[in-house]
N, C-alpha and C positions, 0 to 999 in steps of 0.2 A: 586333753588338748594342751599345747601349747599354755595359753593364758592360764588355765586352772596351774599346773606345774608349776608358773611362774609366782601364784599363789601361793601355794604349797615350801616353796623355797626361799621365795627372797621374803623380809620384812618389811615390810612398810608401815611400820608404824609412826616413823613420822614422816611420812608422804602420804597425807591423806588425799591430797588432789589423784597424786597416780595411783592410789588404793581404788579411790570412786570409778575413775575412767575403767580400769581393767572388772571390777565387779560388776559395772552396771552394765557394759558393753557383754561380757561372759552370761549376766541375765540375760540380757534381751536374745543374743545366738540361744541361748538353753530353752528360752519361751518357744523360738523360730522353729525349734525343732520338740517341741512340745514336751521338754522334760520338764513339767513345771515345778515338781517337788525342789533339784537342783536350783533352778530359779528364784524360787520363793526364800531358800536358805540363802542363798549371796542376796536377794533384799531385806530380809532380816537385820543380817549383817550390817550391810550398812545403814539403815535406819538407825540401827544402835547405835553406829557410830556419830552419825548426826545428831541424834538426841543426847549424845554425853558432851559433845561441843558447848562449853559454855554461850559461845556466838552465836549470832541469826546468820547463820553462815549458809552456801550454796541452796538458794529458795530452787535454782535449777533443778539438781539433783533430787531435792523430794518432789518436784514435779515428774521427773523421768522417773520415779518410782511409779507413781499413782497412773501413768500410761504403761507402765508395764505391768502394774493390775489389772487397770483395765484390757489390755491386749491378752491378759491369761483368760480372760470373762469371754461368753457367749457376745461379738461383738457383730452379729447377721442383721438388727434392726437398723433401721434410722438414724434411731434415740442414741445407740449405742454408737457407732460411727459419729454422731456428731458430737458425744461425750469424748472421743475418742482424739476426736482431732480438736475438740477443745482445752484437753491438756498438751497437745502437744502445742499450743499454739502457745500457750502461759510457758513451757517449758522452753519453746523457742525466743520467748518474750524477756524469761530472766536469766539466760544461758548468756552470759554478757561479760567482759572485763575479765578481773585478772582470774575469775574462778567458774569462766567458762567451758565446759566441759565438752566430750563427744563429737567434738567437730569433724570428723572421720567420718560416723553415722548420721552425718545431716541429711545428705541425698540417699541415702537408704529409708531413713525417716519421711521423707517428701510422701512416698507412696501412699503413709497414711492421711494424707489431709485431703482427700480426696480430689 
């Protein structure tokens, strides 16, 4: 698609703000459509690049990982839908200022909070 190509060709090595948008947003479509392997490789990726960040940089963004873990997870319980909408609520909680991310997929994301 599109986004992946965009990957593929441009750099962004020093735009990590537009690197995260397009990875995380390219997970969450690859999860939607259950390719998880795909998925699970673009959040790799960025985890590594968070973790080489010397700074306590985007708490957002490792939030929207850990709901797009859990969204790859059996999420048919309770327990699990209320894990489920409990990240995303933290994620909506530190998704703030100048390194607010995803704002595109906020009303896509609504669906999960039950």
């Amino acid at each position: 698609g599109i986004l992946n190509d965009l990957l593929n060709e441009a750099s962004f090595k020093d735009f990590m703000h537009m690197e995260l948008q397009i990875k995380l947003t390219l997970a969450y479509l690859y999860i939607k459509q259950t390719q998880y392997e795909l998925a699970e490789n673009l959040l790799k990726s960025v985890s590594r690049k968070l973790n080489d960040t010397k700074k306590d940089g985007y708490p957002n963004a490792k939030a929207f990982i850990k709901f797009l873990g859990l969204l790859m997870a059996d999420t048919s319980t309770e327990a699990k839908k209320s894990k489920l909408k409990m990240n995303l609520d933290q994620f909506a909680f530190s998704n703030t200022g100048v390194q607010k991310i995803l704002t595109f997929l906020i009303q896509e994301l609504d669906k999960y909070k039950g």
